[in-house]
Backbone as JSON, one array per atom type, in Angstrom:
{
  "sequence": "XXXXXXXXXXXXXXXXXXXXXXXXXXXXXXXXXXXXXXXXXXXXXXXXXXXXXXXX",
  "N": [[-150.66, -152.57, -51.61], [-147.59, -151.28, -51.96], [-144.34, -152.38, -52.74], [-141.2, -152.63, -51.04], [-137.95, -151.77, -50.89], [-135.08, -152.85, -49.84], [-132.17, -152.44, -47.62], [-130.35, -154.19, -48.16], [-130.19, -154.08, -51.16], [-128.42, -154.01, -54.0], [-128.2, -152.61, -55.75], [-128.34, -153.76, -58.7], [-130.16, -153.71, -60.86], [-131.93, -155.28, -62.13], [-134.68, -155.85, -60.62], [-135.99, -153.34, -61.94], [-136.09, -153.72, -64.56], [-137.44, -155.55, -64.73], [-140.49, -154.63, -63.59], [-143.33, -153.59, -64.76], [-144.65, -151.29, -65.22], [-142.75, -149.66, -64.82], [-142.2, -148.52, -61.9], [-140.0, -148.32, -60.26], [-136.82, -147.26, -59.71], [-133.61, -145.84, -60.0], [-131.91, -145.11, -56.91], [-130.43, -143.35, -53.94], [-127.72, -144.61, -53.58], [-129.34, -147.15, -53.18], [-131.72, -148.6, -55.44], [-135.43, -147.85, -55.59], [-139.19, -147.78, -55.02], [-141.55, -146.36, -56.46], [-144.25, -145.74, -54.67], [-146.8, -144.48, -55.28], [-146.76, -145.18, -58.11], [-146.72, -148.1, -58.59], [-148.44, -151.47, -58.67], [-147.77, -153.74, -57.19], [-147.47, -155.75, -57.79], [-145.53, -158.31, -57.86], [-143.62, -158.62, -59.76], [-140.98, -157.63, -58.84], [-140.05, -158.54, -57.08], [-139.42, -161.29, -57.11], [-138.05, -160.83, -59.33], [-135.27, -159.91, -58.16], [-131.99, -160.97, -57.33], [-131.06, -161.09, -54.64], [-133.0, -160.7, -52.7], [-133.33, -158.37, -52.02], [-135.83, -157.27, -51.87], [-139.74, -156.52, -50.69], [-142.55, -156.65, -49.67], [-144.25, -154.19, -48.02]],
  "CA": [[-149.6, -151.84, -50.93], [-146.2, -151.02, -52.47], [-143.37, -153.11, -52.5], [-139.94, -151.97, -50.26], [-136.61, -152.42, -51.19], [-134.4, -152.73, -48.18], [-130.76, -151.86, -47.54], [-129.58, -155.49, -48.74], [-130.5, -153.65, -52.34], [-126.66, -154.2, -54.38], [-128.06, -151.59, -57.21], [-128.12, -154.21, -60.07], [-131.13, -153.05, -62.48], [-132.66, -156.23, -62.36], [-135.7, -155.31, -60.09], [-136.23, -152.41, -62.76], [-135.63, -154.32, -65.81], [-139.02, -156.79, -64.86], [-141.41, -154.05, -63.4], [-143.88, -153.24, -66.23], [-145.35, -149.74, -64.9], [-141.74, -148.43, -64.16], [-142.17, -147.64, -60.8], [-138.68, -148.58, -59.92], [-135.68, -145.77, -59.97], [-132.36, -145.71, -59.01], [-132.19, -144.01, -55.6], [-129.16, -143.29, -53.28], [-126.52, -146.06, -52.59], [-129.98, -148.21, -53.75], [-133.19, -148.69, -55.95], [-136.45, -147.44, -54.99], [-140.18, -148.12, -55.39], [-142.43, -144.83, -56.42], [-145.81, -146.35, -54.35], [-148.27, -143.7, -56.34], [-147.06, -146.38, -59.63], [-146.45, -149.99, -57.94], [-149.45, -152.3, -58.85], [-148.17, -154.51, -56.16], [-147.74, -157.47, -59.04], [-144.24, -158.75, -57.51], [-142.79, -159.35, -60.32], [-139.67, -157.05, -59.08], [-139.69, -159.36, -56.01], [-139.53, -162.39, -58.13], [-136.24, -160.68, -59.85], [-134.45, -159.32, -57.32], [-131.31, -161.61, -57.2], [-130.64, -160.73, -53.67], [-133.89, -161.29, -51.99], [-134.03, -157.17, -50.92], [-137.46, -156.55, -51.94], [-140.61, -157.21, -49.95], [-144.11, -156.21, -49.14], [-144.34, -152.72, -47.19]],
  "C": [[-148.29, -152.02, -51.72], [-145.3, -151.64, -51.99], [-142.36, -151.98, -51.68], [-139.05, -152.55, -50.54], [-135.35, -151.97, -50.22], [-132.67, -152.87, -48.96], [-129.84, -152.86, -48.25], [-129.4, -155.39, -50.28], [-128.57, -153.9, -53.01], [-126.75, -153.45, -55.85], [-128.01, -152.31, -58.61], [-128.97, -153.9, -61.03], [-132.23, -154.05, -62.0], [-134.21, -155.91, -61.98], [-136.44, -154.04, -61.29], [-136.71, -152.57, -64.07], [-137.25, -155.0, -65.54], [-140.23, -156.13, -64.24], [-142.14, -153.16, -64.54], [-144.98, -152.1, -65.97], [-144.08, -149.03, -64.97], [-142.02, -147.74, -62.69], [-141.23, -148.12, -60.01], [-137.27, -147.6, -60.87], [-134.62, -146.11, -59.55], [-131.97, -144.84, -58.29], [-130.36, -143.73, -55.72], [-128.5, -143.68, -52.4], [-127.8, -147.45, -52.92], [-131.43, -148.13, -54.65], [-134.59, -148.67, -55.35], [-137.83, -147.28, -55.66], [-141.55, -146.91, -55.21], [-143.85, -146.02, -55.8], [-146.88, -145.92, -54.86], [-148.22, -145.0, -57.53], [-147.35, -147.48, -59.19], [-147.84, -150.29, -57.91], [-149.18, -153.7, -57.95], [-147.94, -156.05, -56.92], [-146.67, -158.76, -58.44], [-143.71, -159.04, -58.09], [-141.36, -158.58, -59.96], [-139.22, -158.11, -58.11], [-139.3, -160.92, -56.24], [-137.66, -162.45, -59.09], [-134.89, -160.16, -59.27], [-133.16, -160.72, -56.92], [-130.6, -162.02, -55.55], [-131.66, -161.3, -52.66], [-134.16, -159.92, -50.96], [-135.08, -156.36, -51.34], [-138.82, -157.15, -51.29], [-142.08, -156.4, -49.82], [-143.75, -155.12, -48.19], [-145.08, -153.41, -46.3]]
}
């Protein structure tokens, strides 16, 4: 299942920068997780400085 990146998102890259399919975009007002790509690996959840990414 595809990661979610919740409202606490602060737009820094990071999450983007360490997902190695690219299935992380920059949405609107925050970053967002295409679920057709996401392998589910966590490494965005792992870089997320914030702590707003999580399991769907």
């Amino acid at each position: 299942m595809a990661r979610v990146i919740s409202d606490e998102c602060i737009s820094c890259g990071a999450c983007a920068d360490t997902c190695p399919v690219e299935a992380i975009s920059e949405g609107d007002g925050k970053y967002v997780v295409d679920a057709d790509k996401c392998i589910d690996c966590g490494a965005c959840e792992d870089g997320c400085p914030v702590g707003a990414i999580s399991e769907a």
